[in-house]
N, C-alpha and C positions, 0 to 999 in steps of 0.2 A: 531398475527403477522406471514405473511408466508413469510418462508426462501427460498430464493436465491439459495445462493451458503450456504454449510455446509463443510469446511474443518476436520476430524474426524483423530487423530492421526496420524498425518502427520509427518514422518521422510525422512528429504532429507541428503545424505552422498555423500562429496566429495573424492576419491582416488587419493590420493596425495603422492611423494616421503616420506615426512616427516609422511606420515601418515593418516589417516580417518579421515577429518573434521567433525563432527556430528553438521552440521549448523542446520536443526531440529529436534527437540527430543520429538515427541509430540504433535506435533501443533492442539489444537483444537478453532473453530474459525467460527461464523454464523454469513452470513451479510441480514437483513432483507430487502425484496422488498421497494426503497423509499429510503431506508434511506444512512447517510454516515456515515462510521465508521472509524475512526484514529486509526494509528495504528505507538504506537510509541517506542522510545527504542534507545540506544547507537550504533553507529558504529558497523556493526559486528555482531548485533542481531542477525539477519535473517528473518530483513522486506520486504527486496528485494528477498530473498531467495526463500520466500512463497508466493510471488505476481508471480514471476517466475514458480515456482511450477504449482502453478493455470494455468498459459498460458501453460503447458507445454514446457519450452522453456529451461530447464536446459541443459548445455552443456552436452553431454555426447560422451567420457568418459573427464571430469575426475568425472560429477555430477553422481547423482541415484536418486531416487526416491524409500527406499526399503520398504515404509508399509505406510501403511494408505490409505484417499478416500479424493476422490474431490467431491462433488455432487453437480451440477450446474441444478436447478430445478429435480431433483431428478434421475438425470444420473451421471453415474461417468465417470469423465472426461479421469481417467486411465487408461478408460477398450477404449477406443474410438482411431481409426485409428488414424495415421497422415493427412490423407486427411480428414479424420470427423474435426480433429482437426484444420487443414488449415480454414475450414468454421467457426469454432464458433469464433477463433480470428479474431477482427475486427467485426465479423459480431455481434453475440451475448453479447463476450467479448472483449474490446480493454484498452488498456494500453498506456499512457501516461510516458513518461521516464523521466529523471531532464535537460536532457541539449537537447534542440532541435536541436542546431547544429551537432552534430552525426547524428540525425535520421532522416534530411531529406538530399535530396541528392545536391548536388550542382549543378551538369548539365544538373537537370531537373526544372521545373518552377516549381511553386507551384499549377498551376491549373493541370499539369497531376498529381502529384503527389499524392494530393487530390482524383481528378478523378479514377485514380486505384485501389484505394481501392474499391471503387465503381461500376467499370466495373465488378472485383474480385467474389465480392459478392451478386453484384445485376443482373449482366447479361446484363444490358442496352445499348440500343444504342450510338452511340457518341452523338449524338442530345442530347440527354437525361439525358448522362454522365454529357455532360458541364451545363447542365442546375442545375441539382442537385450537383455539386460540387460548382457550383455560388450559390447555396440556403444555403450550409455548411458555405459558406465562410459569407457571409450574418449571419447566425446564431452566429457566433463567431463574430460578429458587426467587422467585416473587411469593411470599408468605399470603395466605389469604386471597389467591389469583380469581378465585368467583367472585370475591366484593373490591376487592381493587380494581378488576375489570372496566366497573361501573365510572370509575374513578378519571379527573380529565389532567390532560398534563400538569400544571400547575400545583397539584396534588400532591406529584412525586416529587423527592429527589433530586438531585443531578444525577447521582447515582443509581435510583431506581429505576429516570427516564432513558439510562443507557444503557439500564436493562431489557427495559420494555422495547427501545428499539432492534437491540439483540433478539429478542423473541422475534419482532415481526420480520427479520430478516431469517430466520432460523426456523420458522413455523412452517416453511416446503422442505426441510432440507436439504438444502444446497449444498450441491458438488465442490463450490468454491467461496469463500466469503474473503471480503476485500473489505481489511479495516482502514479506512482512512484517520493517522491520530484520534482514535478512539478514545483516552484518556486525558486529552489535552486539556480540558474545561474541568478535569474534576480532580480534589484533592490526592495530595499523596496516599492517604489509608483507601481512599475509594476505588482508584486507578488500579493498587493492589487486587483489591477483590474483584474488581470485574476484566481483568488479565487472567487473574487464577480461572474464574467463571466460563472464561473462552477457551484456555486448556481442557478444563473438562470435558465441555460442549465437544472440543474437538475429537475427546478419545472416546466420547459417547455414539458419536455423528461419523467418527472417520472421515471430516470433509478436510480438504486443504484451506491454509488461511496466506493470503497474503498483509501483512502486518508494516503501515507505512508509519512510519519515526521518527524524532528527531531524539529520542531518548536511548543512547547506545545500552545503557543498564538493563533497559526495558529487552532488547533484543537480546543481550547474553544473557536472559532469565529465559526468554518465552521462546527463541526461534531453533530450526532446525540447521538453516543457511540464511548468510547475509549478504544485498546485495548493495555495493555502494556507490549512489548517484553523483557527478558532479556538472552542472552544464549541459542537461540533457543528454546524458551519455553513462551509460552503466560503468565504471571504470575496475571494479573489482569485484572477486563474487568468490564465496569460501561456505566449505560449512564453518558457524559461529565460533568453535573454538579455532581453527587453523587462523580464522582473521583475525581475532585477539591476541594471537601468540604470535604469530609470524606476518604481517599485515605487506602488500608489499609495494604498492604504490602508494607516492608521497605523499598524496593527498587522504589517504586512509590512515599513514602513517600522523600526519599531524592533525587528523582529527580525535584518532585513539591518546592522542598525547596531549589532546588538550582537555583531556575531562580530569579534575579536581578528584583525587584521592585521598584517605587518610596518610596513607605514607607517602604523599609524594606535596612539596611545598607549591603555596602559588607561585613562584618566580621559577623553579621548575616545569609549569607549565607551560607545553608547544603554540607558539603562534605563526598561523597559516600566513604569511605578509600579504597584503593586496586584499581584492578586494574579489567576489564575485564577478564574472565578464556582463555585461551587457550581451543577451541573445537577441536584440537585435543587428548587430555588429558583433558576434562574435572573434575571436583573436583565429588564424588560422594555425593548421595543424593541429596538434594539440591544446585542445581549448585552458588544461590548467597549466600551461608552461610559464606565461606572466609571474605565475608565484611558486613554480619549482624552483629549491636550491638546484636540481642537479638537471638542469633543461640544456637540451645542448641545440645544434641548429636543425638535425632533421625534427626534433621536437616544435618548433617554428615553420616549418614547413609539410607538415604531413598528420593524417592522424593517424594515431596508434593504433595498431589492429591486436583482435583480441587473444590471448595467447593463453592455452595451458600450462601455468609452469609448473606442477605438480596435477596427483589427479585430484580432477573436484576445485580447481581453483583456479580461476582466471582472473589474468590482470593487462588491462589495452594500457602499454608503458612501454616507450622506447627504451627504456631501461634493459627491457628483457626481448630476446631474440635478436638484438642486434648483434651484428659482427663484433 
């Protein structure tokens, strides 16, 4: 299987009045060519942190970026200009947000808006421009894409606008696309159809998708492998069925146990106790030992390093490799 993108010890810090947010502490993380990988975890993880990362897009000041590598087919994205970096976003890499209403503009149509991206990066004529921004919009089964073109946000949808933003991220495309909760704003029948929509895209496109969630169902529908965040720190990582069937640290364990099933009662349902740590103070060693049943004392004093305990599955848990 050849890698993509390799994220290798990724630490992002934000400098803030109250203090040094440490939203990454670690982050290691391989998404292979083809496939989609889920990537999931509580509020506050740092799913969005590291999708941001990647695009270099962290605000700065008050973000950083103080250690670690990006390597996006075997270049590191850290050592690369801003102008380098202008061209791979969108062009090689594009990113998908959760609320399309922010991200497109309102007093523009949707056919320039589309189009831009594409003048941007591909250098095209305007002939050319409209014609390949109607083939995007076309691609994303937008019906009537010559006269909806004309058409301005407000116009469409939630649905159709998270269409149209899938086009304009898909109109070069890209090697890699980074859904940030892409479905979050829109109904259940809608979120359907534009999930299945990205499947397609993908087996039309063959690009890799990295898919950020907070919907487990969504990721054993749509992913290849799941990775799961807790505390700025990848703590497990499986293809999709081995972590639904055999899950193996605690904190993946009671989050698979806390989603509502038809066969399984609410008073059945797992509760993680405690609460999320403060990443300004985080707890040392292992950051979820506070709310592990089964934490013992190297758990309080060290962090967990990452272990294969089968292949294809790793889990950073004192639990496993110890004596």
């Amino acid at each position: 299987m050849k890698v993509l993108l390799s994220i290798r010890n990724l630490k992002t810090h934000f400098y803030t009045e109250e203090g040094v947010v440490e939203a990454l502490d670690g982050v290691n993380l391989d998404i292979i060519y083809g496939e989609t990988l889920g990537l999931v975890g509580e509020t506050g993880c740092g799913k969005s942190v590291t999708a941001l990362s990647v695009m270099r897009l962290i605000p700065s000041p008050p973000g950083k970026i103080i250690a670690g590598e990006i390597l996006f087919e075997g270049e590191n994205l850290l050592d690369k200009s801003p102008e380098e970096m202008r061209q791979i976003r969108g062009g090689k890499i594009s990113m998908i947000f959760q609320d399309p209403t922010t991200s497109l503009n309102p007093v523009y149509t949707i056919g320039d808006q589309v189009g831009e991206a594409i003048r941007l990066h591909q250098l095209t004529t305007e002939a050319l421009t409209w014609e390949k921004m109607v083939d995007a919009l076309k691609l994303v089964r937008i019906a009537d894409a010559e006269e909806r073109a004309t058409n301005y946000p407000h116009q469409f949808s939630g649905g159709m606008r998270q269409r149209a933003m899938i086009a304009m991220m898909l109109s070069c495309q890209p090697e890699l696309l980074i859904a940030d909760e892409p479905t979050t704003s829109l109904d259940v029948t809608i979120q359907a159809q534009v999930l299945l929509l990205m499947e397609e895209l993908q087996r039309e496109l063959g690009m890799s998708i990295l898919l950020i969630t907070h919907n487990l169902g969504v990721v054993a529908e749509t992913c290849d492998r799941v990775g799961v965040m807790y505390s700025g720190n990848v703590i497990e990582l499986a293809d999709v069925e081995t972590l639904f069937e055999a899950p193996k640290h605690p904190y993946t364990q009671g989050l698979l146990g806390s989603i509502p099933r038809p066969d399984r009662d609410l008073e059945d349902l797992a509760i993680i106790p405690g609460s999320v740590p403060s990443l300004i103070n985080p707890p040392p060693g292992c950051r979820f030992h506070p709310r592990c049943p089964y934490a013992k004392e190297i758990c309080r004093q060290e962090k967990p390093r990452e272990l294969m305990v089968e292949k294809g599955h790793m889990v950073a848990c004192h639990l496993f490799g110890a004596d």
